[in-house]
KOLDREN-353479 format. One record per residue: residue in one letter; x, y, z of N, C-alpha, C, O in turn. Coordinates in Angstrom, 1 decimal. Atoms other than C-alpha are relative to their C-alpha. Layout:
% residues N
{aa->A; n.px->X; n.py->Y; n.pz->Z; ca.px->X; ca.py->Y; ca.pz->Z; c.px->X; c.py->Y; c.pz->Z; o.px->X; o.py->Y; o.pz->Z}
...
% end
This chain:
% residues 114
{aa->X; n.px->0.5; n.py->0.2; n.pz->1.3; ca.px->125.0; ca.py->103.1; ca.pz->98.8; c.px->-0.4; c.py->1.3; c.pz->-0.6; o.px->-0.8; o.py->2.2; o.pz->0.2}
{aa->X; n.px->0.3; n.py->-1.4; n.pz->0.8; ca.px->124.3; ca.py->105.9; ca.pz->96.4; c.px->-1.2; c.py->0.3; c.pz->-0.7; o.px->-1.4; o.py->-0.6; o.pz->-1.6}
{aa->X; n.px->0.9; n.py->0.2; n.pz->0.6; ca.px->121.2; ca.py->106.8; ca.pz->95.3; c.px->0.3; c.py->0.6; c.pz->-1.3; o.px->1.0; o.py->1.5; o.pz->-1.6}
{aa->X; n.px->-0.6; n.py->-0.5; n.pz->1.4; ca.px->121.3; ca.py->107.0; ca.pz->91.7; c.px->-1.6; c.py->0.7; c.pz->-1.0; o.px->-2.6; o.py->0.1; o.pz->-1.0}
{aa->X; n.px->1.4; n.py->-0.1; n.pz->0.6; ca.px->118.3; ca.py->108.9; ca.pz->89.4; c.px->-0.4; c.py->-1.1; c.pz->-0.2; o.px->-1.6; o.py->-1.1; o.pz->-0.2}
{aa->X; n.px->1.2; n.py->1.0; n.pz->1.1; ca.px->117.0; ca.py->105.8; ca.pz->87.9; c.px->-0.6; c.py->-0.5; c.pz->1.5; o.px->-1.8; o.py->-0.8; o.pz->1.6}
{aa->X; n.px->0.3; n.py->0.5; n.pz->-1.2; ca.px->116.8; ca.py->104.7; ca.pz->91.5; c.px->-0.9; c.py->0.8; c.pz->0.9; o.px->-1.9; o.py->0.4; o.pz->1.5}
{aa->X; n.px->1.0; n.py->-1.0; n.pz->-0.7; ca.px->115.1; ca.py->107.4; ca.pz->93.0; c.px->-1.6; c.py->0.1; c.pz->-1.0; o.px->-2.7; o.py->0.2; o.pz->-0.4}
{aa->X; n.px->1.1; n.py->-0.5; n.pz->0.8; ca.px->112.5; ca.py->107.8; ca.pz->89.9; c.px->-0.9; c.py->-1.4; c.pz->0.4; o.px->-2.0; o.py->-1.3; o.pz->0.8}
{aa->X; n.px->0.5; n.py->1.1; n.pz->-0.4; ca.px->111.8; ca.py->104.3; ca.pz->90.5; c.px->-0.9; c.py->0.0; c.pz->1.8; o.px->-2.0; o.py->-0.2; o.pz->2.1}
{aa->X; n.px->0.8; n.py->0.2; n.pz->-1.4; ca.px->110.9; ca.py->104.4; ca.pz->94.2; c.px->-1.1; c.py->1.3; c.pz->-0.6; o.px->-2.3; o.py->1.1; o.pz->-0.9}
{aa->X; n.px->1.2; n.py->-1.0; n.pz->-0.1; ca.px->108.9; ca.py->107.6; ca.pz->93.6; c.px->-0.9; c.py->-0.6; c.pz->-0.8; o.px->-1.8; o.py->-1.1; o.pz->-0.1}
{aa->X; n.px->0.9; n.py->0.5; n.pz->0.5; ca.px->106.9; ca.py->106.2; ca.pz->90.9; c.px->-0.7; c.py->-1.1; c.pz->0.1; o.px->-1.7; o.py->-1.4; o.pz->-0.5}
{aa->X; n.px->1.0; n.py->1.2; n.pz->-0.2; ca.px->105.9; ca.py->103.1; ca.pz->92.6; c.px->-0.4; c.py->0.7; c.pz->1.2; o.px->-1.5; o.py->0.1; o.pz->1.4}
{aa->X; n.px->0.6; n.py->-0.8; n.pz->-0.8; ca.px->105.0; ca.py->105.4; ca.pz->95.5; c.px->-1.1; c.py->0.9; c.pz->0.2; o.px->-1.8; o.py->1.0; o.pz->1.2}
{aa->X; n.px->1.0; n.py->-0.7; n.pz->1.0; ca.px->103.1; ca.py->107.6; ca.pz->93.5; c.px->-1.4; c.py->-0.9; c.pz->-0.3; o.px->-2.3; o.py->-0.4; o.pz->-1.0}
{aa->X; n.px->1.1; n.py->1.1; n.pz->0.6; ca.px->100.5; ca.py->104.6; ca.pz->93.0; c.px->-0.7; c.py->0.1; c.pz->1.5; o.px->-1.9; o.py->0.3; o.pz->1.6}
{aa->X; n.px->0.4; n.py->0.0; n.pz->-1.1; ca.px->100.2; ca.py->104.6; ca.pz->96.8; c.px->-0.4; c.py->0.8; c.pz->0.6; o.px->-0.6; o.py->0.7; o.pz->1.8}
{aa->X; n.px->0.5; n.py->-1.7; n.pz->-0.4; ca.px->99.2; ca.py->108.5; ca.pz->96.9; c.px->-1.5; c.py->-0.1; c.pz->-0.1; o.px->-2.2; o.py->0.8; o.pz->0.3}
{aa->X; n.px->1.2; n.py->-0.4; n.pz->-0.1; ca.px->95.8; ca.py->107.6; ca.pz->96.2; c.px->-0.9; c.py->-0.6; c.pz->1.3; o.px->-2.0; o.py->-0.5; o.pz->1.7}
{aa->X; n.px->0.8; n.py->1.1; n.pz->-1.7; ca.px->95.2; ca.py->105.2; ca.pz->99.6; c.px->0.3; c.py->1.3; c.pz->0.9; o.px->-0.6; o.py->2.0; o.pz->1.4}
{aa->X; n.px->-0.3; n.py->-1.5; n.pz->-1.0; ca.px->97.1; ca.py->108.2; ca.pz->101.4; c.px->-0.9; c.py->1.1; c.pz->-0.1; o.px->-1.6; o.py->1.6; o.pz->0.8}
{aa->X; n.px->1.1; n.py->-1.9; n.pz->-0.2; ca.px->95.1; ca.py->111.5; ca.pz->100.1; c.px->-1.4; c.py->0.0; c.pz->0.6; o.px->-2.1; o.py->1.0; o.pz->0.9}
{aa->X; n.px->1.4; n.py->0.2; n.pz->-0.2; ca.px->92.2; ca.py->110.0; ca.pz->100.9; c.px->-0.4; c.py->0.8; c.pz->1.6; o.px->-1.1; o.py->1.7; o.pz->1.9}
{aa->X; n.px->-0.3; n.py->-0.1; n.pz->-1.8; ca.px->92.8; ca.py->110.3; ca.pz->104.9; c.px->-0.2; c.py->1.9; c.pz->0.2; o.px->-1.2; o.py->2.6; o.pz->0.5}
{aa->X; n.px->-0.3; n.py->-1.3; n.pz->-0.3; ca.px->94.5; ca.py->114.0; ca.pz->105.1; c.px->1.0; c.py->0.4; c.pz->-1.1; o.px->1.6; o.py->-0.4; o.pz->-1.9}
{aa->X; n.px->-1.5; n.py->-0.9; n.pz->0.9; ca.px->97.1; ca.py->116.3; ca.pz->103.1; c.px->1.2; c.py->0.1; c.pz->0.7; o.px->2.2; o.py->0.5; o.pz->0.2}
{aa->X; n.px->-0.8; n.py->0.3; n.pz->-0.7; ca.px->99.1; ca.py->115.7; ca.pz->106.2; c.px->0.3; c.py->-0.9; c.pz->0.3; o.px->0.7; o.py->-0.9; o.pz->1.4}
{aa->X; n.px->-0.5; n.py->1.5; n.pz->-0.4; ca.px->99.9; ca.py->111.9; ca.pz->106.3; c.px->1.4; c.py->0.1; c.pz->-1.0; o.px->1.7; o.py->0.8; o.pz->-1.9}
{aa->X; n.px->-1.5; n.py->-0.2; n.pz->-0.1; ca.px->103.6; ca.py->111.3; ca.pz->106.0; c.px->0.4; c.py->-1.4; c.pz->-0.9; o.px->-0.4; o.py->-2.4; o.pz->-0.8}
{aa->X; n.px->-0.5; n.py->1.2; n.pz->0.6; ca.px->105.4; ca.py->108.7; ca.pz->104.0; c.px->1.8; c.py->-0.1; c.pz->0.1; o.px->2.2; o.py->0.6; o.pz->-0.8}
{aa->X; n.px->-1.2; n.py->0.6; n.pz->0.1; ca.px->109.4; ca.py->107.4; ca.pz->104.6; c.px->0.7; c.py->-1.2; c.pz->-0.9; o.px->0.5; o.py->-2.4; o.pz->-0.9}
{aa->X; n.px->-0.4; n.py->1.2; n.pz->0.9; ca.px->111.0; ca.py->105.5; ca.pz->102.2; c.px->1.5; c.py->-0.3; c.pz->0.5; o.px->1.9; o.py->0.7; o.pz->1.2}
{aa->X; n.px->-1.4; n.py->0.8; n.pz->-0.6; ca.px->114.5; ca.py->103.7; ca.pz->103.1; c.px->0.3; c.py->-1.5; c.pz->-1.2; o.px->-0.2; o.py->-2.7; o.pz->-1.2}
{aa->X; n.px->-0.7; n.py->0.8; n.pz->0.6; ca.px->116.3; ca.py->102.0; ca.pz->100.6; c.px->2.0; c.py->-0.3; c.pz->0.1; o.px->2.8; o.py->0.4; o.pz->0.7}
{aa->X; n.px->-1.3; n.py->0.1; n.pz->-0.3; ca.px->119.8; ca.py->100.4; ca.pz->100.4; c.px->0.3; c.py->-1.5; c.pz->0.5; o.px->-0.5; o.py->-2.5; o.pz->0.6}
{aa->X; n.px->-0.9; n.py->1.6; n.pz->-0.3; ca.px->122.7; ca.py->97.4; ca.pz->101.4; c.px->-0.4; c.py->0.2; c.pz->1.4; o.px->-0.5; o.py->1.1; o.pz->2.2}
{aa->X; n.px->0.4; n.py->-0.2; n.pz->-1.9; ca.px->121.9; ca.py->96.1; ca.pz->104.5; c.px->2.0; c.py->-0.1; c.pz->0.6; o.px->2.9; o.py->0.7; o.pz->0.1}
{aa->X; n.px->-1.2; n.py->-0.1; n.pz->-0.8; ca.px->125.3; ca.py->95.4; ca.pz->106.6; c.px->1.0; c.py->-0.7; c.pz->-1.0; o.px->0.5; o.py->-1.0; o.pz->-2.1}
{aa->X; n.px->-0.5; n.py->0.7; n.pz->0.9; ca.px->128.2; ca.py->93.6; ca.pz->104.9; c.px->1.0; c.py->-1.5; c.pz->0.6; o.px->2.1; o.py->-2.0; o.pz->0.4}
{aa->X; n.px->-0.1; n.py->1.4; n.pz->-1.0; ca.px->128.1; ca.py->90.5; ca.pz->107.3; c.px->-0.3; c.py->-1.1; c.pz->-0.8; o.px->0.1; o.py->-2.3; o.pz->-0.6}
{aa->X; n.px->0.2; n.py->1.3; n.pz->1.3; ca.px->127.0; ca.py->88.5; ca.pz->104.2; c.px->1.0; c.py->-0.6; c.pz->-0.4; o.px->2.1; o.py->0.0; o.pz->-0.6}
{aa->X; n.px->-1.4; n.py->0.4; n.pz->0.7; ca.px->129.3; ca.py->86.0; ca.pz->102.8; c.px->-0.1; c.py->0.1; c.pz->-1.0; o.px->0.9; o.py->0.5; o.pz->-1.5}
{aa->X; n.px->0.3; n.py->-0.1; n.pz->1.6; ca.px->127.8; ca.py->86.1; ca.pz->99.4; c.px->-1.2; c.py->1.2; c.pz->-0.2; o.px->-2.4; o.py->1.3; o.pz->0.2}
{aa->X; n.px->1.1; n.py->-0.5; n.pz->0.9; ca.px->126.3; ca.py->88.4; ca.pz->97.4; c.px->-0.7; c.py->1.4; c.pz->0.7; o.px->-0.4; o.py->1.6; o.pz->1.9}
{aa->X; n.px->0.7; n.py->-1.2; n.pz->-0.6; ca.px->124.3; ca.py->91.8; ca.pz->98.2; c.px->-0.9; c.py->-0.3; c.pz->0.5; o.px->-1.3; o.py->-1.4; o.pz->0.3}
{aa->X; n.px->1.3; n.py->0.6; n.pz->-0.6; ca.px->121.5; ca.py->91.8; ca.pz->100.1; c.px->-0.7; c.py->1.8; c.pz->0.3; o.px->-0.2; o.py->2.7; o.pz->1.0}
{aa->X; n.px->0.5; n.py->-0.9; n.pz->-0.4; ca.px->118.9; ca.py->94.7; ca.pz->99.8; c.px->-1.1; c.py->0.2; c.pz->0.4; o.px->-2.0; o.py->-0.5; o.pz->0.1}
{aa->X; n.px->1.0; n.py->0.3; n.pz->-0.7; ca.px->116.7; ca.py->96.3; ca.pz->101.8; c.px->-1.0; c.py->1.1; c.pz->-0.4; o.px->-0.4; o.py->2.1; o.pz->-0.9}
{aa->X; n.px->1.2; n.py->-0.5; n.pz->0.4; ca.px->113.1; ca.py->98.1; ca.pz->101.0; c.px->-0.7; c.py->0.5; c.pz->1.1; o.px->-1.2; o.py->-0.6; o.pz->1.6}
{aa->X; n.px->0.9; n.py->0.1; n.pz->-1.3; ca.px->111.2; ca.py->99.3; ca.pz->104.0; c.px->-0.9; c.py->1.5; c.pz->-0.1; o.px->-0.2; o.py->2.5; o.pz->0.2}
{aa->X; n.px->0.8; n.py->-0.8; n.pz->-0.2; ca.px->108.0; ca.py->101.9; ca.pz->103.9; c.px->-0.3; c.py->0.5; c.pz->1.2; o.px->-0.5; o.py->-0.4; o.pz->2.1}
{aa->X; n.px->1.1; n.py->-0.4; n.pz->-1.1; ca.px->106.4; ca.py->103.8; ca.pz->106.5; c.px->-0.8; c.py->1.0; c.pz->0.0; o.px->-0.5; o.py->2.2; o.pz->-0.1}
{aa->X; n.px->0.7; n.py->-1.3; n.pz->0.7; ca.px->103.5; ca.py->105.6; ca.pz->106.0; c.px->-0.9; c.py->0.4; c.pz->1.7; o.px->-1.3; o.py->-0.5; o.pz->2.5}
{aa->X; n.px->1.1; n.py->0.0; n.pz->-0.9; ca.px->101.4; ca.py->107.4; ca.pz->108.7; c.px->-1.0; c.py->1.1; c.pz->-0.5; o.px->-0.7; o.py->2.0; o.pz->-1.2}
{aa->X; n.px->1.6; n.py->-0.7; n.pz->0.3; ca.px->97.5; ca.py->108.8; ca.pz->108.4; c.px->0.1; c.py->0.7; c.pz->1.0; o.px->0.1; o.py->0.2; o.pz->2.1}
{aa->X; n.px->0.2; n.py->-0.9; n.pz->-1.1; ca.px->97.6; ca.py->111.8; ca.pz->110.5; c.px->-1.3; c.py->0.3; c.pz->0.4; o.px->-1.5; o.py->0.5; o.pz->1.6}
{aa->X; n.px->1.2; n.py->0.1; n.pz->-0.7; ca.px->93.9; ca.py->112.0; ca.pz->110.6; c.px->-0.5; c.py->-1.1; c.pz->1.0; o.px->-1.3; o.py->-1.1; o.pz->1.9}
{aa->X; n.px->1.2; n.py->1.0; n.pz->-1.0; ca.px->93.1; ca.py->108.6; ca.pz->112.1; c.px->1.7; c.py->-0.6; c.pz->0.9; o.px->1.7; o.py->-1.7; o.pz->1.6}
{aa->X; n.px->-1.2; n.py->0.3; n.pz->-0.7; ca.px->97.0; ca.py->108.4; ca.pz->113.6; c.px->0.4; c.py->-1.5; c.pz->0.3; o.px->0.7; o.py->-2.1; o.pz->1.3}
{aa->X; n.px->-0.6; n.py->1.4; n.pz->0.2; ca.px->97.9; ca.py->105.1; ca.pz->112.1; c.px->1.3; c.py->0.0; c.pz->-0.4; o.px->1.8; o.py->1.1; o.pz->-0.8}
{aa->X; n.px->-0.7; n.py->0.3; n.pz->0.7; ca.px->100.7; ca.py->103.6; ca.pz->111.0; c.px->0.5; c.py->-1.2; c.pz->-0.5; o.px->0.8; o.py->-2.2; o.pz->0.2}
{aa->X; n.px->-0.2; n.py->0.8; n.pz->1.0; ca.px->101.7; ca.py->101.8; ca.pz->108.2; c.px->1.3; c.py->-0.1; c.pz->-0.2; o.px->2.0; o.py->0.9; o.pz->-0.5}
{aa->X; n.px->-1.3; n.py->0.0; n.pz->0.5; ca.px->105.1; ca.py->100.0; ca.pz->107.9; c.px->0.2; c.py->-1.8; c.pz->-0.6; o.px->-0.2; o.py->-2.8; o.pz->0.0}
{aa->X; n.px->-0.4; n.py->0.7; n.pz->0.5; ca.px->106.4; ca.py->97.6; ca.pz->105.3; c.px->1.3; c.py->-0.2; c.pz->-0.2; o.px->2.0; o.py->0.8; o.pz->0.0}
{aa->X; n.px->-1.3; n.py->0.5; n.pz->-0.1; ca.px->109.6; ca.py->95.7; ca.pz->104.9; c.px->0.5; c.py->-0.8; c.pz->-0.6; o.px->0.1; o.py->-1.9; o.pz->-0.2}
{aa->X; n.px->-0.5; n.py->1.2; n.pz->0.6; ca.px->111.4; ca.py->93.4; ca.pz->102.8; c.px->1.6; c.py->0.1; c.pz->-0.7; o.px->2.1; o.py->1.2; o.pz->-1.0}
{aa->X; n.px->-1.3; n.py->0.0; n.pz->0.2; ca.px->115.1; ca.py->92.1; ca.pz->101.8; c.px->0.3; c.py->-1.3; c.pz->-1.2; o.px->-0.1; o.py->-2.4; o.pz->-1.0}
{aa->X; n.px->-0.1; n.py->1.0; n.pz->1.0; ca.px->116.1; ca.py->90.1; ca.pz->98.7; c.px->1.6; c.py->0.6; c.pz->-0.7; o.px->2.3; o.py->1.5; o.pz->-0.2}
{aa->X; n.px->-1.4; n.py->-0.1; n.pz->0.7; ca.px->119.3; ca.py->90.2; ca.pz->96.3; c.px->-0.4; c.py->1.1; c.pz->-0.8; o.px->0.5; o.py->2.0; o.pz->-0.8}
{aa->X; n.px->0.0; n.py->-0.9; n.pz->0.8; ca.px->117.9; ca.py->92.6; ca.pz->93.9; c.px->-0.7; c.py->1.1; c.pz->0.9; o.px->-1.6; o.py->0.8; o.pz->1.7}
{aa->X; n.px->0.6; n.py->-1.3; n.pz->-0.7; ca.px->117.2; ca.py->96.4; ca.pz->95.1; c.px->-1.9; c.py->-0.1; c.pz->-0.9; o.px->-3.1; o.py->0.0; o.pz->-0.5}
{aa->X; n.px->2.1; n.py->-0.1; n.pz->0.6; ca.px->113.7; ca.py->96.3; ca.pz->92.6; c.px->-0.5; c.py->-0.4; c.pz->-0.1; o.px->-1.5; o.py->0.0; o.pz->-0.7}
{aa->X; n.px->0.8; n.py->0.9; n.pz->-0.6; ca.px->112.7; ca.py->93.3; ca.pz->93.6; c.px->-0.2; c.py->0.4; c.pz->1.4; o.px->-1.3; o.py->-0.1; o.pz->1.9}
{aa->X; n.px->0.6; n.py->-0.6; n.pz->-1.4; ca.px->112.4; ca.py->94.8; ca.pz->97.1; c.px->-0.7; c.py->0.9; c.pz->0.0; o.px->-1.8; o.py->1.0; o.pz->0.7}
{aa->X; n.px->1.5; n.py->-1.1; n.pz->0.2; ca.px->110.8; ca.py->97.8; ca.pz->96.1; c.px->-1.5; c.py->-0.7; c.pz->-0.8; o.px->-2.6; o.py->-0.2; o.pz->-1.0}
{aa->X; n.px->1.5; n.py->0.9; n.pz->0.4; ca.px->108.2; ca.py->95.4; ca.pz->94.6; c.px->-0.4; c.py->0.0; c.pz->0.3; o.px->-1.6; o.py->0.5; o.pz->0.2}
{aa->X; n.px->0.9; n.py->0.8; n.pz->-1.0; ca.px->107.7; ca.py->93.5; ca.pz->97.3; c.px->-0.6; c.py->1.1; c.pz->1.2; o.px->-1.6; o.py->0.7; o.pz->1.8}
{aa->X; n.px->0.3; n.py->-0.9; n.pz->-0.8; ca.px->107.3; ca.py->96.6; ca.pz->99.7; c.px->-1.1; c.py->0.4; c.pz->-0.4; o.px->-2.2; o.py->0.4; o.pz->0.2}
{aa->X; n.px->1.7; n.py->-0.4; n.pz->0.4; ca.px->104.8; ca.py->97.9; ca.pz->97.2; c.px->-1.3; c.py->-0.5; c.pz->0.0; o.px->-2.4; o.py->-0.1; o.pz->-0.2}
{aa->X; n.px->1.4; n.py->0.9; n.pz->0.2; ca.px->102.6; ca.py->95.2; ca.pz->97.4; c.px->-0.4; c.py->-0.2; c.pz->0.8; o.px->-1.6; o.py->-0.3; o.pz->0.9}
{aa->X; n.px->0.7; n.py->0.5; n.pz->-1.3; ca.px->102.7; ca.py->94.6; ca.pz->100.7; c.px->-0.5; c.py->1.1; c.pz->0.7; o.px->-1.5; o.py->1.1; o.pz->1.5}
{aa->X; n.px->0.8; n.py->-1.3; n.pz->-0.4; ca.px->102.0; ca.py->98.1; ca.pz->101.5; c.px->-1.5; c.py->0.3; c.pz->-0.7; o.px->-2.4; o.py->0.7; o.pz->0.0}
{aa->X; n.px->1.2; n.py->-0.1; n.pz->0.6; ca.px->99.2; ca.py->98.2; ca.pz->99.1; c.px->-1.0; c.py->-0.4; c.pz->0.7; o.px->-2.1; o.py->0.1; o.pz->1.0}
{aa->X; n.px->1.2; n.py->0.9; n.pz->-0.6; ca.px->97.6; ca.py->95.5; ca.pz->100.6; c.px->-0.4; c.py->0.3; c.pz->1.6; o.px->-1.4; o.py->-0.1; o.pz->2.0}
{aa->X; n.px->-0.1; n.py->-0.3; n.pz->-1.2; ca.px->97.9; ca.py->96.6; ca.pz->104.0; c.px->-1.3; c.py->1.8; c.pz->0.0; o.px->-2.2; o.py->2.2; o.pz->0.7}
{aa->X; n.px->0.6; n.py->-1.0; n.pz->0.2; ca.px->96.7; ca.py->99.8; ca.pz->102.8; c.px->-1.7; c.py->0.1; c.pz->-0.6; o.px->-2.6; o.py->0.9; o.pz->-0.2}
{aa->X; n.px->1.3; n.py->0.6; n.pz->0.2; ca.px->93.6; ca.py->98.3; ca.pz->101.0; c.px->-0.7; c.py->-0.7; c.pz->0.9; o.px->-1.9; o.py->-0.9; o.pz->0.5}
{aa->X; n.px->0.5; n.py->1.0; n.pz->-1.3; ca.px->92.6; ca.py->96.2; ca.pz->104.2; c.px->-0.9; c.py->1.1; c.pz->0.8; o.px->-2.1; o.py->1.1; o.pz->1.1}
{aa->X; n.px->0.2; n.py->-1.1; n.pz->-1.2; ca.px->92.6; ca.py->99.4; ca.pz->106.2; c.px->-1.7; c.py->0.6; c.pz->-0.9; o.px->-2.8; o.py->0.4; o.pz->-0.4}
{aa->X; n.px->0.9; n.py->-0.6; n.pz->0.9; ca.px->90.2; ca.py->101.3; ca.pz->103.4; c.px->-1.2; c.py->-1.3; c.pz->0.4; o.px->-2.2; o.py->-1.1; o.pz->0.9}
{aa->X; n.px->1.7; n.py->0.8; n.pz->-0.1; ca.px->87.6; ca.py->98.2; ca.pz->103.6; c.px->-0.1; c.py->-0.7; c.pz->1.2; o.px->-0.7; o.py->-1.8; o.pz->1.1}
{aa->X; n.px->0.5; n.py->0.0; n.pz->-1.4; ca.px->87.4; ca.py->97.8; ca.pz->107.1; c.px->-0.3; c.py->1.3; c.pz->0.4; o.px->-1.0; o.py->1.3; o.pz->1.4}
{aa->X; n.px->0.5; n.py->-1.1; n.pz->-0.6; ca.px->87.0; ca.py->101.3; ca.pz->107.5; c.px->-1.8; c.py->0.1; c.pz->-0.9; o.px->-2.9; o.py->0.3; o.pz->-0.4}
{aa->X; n.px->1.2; n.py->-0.1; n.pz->1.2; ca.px->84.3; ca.py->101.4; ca.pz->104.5; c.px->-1.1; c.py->-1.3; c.pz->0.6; o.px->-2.3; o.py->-1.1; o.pz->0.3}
{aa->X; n.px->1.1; n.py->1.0; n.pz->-0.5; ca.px->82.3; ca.py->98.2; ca.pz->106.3; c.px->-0.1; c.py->0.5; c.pz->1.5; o.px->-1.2; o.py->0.2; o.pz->2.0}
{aa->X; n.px->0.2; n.py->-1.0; n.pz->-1.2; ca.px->82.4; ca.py->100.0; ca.pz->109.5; c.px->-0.7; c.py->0.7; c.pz->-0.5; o.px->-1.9; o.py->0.3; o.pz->-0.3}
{aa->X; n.px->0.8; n.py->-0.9; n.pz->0.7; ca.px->80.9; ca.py->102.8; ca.pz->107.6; c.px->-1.2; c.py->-1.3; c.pz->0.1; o.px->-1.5; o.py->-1.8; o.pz->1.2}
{aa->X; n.px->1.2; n.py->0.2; n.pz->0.6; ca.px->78.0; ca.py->100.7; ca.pz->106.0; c.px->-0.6; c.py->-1.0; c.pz->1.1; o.px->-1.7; o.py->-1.4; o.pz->0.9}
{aa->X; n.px->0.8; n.py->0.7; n.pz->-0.9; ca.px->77.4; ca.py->98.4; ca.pz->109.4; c.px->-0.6; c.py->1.4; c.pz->0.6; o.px->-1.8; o.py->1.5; o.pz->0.3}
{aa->X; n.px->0.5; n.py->-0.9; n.pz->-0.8; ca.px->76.8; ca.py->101.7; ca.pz->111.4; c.px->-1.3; c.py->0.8; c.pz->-0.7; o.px->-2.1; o.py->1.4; o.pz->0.0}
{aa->X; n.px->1.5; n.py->-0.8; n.pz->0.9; ca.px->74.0; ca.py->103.3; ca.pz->108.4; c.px->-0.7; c.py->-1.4; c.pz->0.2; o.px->-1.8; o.py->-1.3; o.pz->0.6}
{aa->X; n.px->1.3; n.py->0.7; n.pz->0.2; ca.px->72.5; ca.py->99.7; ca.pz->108.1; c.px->-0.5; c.py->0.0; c.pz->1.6; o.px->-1.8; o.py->-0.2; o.pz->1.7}
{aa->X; n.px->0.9; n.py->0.2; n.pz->-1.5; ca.px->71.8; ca.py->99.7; ca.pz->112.4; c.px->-0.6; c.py->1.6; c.pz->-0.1; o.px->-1.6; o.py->1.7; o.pz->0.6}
{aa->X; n.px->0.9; n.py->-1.3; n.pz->-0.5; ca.px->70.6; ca.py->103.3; ca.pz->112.3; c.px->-1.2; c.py->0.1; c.pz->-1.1; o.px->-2.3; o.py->0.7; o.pz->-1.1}
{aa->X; n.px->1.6; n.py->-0.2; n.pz->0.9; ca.px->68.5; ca.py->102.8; ca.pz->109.3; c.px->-1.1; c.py->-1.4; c.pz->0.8; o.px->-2.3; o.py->-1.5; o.pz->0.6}
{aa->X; n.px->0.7; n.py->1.0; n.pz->-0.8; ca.px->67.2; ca.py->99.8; ca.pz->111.5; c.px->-0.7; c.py->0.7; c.pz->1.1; o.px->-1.9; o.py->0.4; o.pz->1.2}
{aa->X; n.px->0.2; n.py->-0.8; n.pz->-1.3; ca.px->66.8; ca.py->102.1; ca.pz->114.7; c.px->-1.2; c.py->1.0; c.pz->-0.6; o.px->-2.3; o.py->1.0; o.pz->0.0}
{aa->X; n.px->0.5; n.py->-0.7; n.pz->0.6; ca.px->65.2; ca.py->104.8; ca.pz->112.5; c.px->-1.2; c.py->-0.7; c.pz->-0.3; o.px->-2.2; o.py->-0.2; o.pz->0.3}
{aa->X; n.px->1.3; n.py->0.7; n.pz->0.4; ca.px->62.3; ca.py->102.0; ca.pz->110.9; c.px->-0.4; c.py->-0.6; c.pz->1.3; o.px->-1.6; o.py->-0.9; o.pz->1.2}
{aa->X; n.px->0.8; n.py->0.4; n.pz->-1.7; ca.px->61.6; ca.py->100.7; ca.pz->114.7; c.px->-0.5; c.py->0.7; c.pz->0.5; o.px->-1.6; o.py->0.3; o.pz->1.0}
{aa->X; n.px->0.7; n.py->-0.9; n.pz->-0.7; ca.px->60.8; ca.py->103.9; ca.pz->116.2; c.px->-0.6; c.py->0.7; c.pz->-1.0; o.px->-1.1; o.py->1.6; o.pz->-0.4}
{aa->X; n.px->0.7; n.py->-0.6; n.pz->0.9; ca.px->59.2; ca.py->105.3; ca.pz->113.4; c.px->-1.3; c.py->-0.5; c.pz->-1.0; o.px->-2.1; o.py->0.2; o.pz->-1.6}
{aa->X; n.px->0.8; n.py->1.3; n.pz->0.7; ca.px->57.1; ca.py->102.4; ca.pz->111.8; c.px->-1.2; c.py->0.1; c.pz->1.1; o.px->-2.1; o.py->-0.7; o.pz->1.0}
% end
C-alpha cells in the first residue's frame, strides 16, 4: 500500500496528541507507527491495519496498540484511543504511587517527631 500525504499527515497528527503522555518520561522514548492492508486472504473487501508502539526509555516500558477494521481512519482512531488510554492508566498509577509514598512518609515523619 502507498502511503499517501493525506495519509501520513493524518497519522502524524493524531500522534502528535500522544507527544504530551510521551515527553513527559524522556526525550528518548520511541514511538513506531505501522499502517496498511493486512494480507489478501480476505474474500471481501479491505481490511486495515493500525498498530502503535511506543516505548518510555526512562522507566523501559512498552506501549503497544492494535486494531483492524475496513476503513484505514477508523483504525487509526481506534489505535489512538486505545493508546491514549493505555497511556493515561500508566500516568495515574504512576501519580498515585507518587502521592501513597509522601502520604506514608508524611505519616512516618509525624510519628517520630510528634
Amino acid at each position: 500500500m502507498e502511503l499517501t500525504p493525506a495519509i501520513r499527515e493524518y497519522v502524524e497528527r493524531r500522534v502528535m496528541n500522544l507527544e504530551k503522555f510521551i515527553m513527559q518520561h524522556t526525550d528518548t522514548s520511541h514511538a513506531d507507527i505501522e499502517v496498511g492492508k493486512t494480507t489478501k486472504h480476505h474474500q471481501k473487501g479491505d481490511v486495515f491495519r493500525a498498530e502503535i508502539n511506543i516505548t518510555l526509555a526512562g522507566k523501559a516500558e512498552l506501549f503497544r496498540a492494535e486494531a483492524e477494521t475496513t476503513d484505514l481512519y477508523a483504525a487509526i482512531d481506534m489505535v489512538y484511543d486505545d493508546m491514549s488510554r493505555k497511556l493515561k492508566g500508566f500516568k495515574g498509577k504512576r501519580d498515585m504511587l507518587y502521592k501513597r509514598g509522601a502520604k506514608t512518609l508524611k505519616g512516618l515523619i509525624k510519628r517520630f517527631w510528634m
